[in-house]
C-alpha positions in Angstrom: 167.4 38.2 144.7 166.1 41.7 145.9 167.6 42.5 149.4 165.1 42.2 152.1 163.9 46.0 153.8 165.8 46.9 157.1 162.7 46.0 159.3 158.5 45.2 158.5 155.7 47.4 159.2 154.1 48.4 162.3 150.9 48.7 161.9 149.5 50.8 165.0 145.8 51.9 165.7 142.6 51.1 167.8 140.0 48.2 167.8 136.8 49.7 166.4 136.1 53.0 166.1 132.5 53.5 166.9 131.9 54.8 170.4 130.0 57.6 171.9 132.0 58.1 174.8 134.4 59.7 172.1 132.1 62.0 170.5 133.5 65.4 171.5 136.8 64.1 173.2 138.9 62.1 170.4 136.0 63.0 167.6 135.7 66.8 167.2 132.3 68.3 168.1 129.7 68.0 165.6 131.7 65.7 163.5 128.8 63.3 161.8 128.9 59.6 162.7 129.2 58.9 159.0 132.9 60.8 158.7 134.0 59.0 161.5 135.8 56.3 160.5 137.5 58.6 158.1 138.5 60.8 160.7 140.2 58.2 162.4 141.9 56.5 159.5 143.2 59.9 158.8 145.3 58.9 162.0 145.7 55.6 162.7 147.6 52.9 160.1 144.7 50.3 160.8 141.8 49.9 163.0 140.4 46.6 163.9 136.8 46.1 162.7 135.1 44.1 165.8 131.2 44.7 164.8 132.2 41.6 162.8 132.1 39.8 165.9 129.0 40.6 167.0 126.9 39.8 163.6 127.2 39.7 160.2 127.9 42.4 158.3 127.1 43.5 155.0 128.8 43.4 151.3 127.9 47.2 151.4 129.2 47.8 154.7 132.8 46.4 153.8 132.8 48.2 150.7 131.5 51.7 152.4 134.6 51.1 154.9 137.2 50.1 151.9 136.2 53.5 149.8 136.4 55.7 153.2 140.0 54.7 154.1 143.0 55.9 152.0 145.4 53.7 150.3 147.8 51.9 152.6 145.4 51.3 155.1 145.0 48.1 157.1 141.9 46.9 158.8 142.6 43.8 161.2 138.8 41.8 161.3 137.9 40.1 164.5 135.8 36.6 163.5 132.4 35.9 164.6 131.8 34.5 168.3 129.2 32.4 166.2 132.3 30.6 165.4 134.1 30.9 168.6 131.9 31.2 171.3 129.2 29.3 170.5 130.2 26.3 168.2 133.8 26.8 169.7 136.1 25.8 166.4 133.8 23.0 166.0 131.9 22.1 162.4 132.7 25.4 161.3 132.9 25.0 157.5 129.6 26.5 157.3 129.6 29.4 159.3 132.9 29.9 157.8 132.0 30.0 154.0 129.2 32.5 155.1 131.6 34.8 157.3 134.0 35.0 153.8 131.2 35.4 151.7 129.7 38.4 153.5 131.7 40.6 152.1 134.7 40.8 153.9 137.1 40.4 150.6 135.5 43.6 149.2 138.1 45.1 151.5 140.7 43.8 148.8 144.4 45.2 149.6 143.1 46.8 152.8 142.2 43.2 154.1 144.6 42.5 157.0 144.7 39.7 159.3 141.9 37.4 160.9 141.5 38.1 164.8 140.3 34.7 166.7 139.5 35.5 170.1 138.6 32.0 172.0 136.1 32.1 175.1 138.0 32.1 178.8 136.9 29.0 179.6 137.5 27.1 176.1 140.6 24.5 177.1 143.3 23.4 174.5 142.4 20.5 172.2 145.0 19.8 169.7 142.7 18.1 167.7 140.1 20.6 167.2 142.4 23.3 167.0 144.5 21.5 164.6 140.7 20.7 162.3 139.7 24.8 162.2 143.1 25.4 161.4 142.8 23.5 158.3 139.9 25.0 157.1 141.3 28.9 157.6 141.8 30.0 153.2 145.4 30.8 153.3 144.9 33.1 150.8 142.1 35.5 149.0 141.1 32.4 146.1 141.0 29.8 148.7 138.5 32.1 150.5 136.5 32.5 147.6 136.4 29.4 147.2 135.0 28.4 150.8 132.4 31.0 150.3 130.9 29.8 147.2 129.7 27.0 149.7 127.9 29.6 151.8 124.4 28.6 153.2 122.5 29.6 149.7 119.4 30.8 151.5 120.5 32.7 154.5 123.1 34.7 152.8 121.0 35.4 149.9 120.8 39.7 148.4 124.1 39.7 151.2 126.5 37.5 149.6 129.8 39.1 147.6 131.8 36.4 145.7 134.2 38.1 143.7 137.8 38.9 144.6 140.5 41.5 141.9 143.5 39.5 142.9 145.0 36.9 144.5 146.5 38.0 148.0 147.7 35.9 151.5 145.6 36.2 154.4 147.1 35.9 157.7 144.9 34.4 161.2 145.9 35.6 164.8 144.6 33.3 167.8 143.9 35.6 171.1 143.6 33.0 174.0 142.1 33.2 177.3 142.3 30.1 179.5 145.7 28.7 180.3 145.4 25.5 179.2 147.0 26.9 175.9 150.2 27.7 177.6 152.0 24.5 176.3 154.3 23.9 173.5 152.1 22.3 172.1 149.9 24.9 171.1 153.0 27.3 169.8 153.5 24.0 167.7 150.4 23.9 166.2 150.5 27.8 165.0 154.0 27.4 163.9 152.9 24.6 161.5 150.2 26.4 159.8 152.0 30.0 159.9 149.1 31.5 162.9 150.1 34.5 165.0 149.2 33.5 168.4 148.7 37.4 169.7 150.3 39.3 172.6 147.6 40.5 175.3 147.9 42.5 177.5 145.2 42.3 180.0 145.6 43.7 183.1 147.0 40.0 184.4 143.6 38.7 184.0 144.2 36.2 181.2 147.5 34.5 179.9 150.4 36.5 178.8 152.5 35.3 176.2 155.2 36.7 173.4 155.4 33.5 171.6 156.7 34.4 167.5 154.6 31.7 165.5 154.2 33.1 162.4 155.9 35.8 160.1 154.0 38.5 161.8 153.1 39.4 165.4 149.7 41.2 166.6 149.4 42.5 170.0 146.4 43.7 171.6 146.8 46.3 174.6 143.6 46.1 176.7 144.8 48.0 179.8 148.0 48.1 181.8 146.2 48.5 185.2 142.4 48.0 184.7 140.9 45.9 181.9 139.4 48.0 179.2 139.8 51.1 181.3 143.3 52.0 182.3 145.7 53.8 179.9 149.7 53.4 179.2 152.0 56.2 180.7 154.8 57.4 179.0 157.5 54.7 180.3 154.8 51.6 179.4 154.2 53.1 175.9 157.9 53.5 175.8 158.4 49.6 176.6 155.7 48.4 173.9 157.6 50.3 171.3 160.9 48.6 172.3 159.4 45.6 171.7 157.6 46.5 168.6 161.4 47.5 166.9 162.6 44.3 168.2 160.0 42.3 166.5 159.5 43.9 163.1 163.0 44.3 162.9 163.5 40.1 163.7 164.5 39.8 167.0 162.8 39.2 169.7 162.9 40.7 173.1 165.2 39.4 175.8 162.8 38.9 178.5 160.0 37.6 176.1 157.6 35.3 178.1 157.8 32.1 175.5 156.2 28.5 175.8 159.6 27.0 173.9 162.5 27.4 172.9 161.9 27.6 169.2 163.7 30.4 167.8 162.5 31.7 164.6 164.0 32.8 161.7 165.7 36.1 162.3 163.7 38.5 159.6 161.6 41.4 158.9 157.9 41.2 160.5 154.9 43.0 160.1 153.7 44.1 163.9 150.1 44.8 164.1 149.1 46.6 167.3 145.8 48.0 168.7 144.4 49.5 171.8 141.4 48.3 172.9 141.7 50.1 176.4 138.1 52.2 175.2 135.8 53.0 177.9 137.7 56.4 179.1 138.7 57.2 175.5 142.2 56.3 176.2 142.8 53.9 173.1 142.6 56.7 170.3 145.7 59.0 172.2 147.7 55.8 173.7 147.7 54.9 170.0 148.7 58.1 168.7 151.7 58.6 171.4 153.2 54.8 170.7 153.1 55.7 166.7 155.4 59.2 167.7 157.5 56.7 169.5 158.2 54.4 166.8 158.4 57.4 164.0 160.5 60.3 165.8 
């Protein structure tokens, strides 16, 4: 049996990429929209795609954003609010097979996990937690085969249903009413291998460092100020302390859990990005935590 590496991957970067407010202060003058997203993957291990939540994109789309990226990158893609905001997890088969057969798997080895951010005032259900969980492909093949049951007519000339290999997919739960703080809910991710993620949110929504899965993904909105306030350099020094811990297994000591379940000590990928946007603080809070972790 091949020894195990020393620690997983830490996967560190911003969610989307795409803002004006960075033209000219993160982006260089001049530099087209086009190159943009190359530009930043030039600097960043992974970048979350988020337009994804917004509407659906394109076959052409994912594929433009696979060929400008170099090999080894990661892109994290947030679901659509279709599926969490307005049907909330329920009867989601369908707008699930069309979500996977948008093109999404044209991303291929760059396709990292599944972001599921649940509406603040959507309360725990086991029930229909436990249903959308079993529909979620655990793998490329079982995707492409939930998309071939796409909605024929709406997703026709903008359907991709082809995959080059068979590869796991990995879902992350981002929760926002605390109702979900029970062990209950770290039960239910455990069971079907779901990341339940790490946000940090200015104290406005729950806080949790619960390990459910074999990977972790953290989302850093703001320390001070939601979406606006940055990390100084003892914060950034704290999340990179607890990004070693992770990947490398552990866990940190003063890790706020909902149980007691400790899980298997082993290498985990950490996926972190920094969503703190509106006064272009993501891009260099990013780049400062990645010196951290790579002296």
């Amino acid at each position: 049996m091949a020894t195990p590496p020393a620690s997983g991957n830490a996967y560190i970067g911003i969610s989307g990429w795409r803002y004006a407010g960075w033209r000219g202060v993160f982006y260089p003058d001049g530099l087209a929209q086009r190159l943009e997203l190359a530009y930043a993957a030039q600097r960043f291990d992974s970048i979350e795609i988020n337009g994804s939540f917004y509407s659906m994109q394109t076959p052409a789309s994912y594929q433009r954003w696979h060929d400008a990226t170099p090999d080894g990158f990661v892109f994290a893609v947030k679901g659509p609010r279709f599926v969490t905001h307005i049907l909330r997890l329920r009867d989601a088969e369908q707008a699930l097979a069309n979500f996977f057969a948008s093109g999404v798997l044209r991303l291929r080895a760059k396709l990292g996990p599944f972001l599921w951010q649940l509406p603040p005032r959507m309360i725990f259900d086991e029930a229909r937690l436990r249903a959308f969980l079993a529909l979620l492909p655990r793998d490329t093949g079982e995707a492409l085969r939930l998309a071939r049951r796409r909605d024929v007519a709406r997703m026709r000339g903008r359907s991709a249903l082809a995959i080059d290999a068979v590869r796991p997919l990995r879902h992350a739960f981002e929760i926002r009413h605390a109702s979900f703080c029970t062990p209950a809910f770290a039960a239910l991710l455990r069971e079907h291998g779901a990341a339940l993620v790490v946000a940090d949110t200015a104290a406005r929504w729950p806080y949790i460092e619960q390990v459910t899965a074999d990977f972790m993904y953290v989302r850093l909105h703001g320390e001070t100020e939601l979406y606006r306030s940055g990390y100084d350099e003892p914060a950034l020094r704290r999340w990179a302390e607890r990004i070693d811990a992770w990947r490398a297994g552990a866990e940190p000591a003063d890790a706020a859990r909902l149980d007691d379940v400790r899980p298997p000590r082993r290498p985990r990928d950490v996926y972190c990005y920094f969503d703190n946007d509106a006064k272009v603080r993501a891009p260099f809070d990013a780049m400062a935590l990645m010196r951290m972790l790579r002296p």
